[in-house]
N, C-alpha and C positions, 0 to 999 in steps of 0.2 A: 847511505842505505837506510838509514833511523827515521829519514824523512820519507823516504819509499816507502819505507812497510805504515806511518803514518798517513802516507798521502790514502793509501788503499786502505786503511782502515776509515779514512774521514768518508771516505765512498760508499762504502757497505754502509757507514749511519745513513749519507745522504739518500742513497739509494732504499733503506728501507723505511726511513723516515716517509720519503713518498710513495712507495708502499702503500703503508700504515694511513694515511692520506685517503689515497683514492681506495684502500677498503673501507674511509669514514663515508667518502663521498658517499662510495656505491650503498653501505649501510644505510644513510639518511635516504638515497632515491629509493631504496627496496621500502622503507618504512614507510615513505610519503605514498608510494604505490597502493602498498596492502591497506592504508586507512582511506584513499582515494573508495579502494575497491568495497569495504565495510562500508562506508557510506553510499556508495550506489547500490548496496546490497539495503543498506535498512531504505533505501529511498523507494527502493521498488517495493518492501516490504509492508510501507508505508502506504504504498498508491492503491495496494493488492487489498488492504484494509480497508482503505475509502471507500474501492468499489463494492467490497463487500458490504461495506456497513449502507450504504447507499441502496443496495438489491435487498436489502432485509427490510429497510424503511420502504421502499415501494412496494414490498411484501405487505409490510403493516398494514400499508395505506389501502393496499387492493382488498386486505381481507377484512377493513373496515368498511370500506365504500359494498362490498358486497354485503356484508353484517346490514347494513343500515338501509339496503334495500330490499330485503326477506321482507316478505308481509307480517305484520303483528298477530293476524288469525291465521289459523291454519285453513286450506285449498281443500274445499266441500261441497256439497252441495249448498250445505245451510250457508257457508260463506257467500255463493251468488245468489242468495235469495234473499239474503239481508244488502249485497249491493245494489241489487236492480228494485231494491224499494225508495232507496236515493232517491230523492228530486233531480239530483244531476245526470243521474245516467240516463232519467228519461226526457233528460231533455237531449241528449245528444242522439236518441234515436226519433224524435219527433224533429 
């Protein structure tokens, strides 16, 4: 009977030994998960950046190319009267 109640106690270790086991498993696959899922979180965080920083640079770019096309005088009278004294604008109308 001394080896009976031994045999059932060698069972309950064996038995919670793998237990103990597949809640390491399942511990590693929940951890592996949750950093899977933080790095597809910073990855999109990441992409959402780019685009922005990319739509601010085209931003830059557009309100340079329009800066550099304002005329240097200001829209007057006196300003077409000092162009159409140009040599070249009368030659595009002759």
């Amino acid at each position: 009977m001394f080896s009976l109640i031994q045999r059932v106690k060698q069972m309950k270790m064996e038995f919670i030994k793998e237990e103990s086991e597949d809640l390491k498993i399942e511990d590693a696959v929940r951890v592996q998960q949750e950093e899977a899922e933080a790095q597809t979180g910073l990855m999109l965080l990441k992409e959402e950046s780019e685009v922005q920083d990319e739509m601010e640079e085209k931003d830059h770019l557009w309100k340079v190319f329009l800066h550099k096309r304002k005329p240097k005088t200001p829209h007057g009278p006196s300003h077409w009267r000092e162009a159409l004294r140009l040599p070249a604008v009368w030659k595009v109308f002759h």
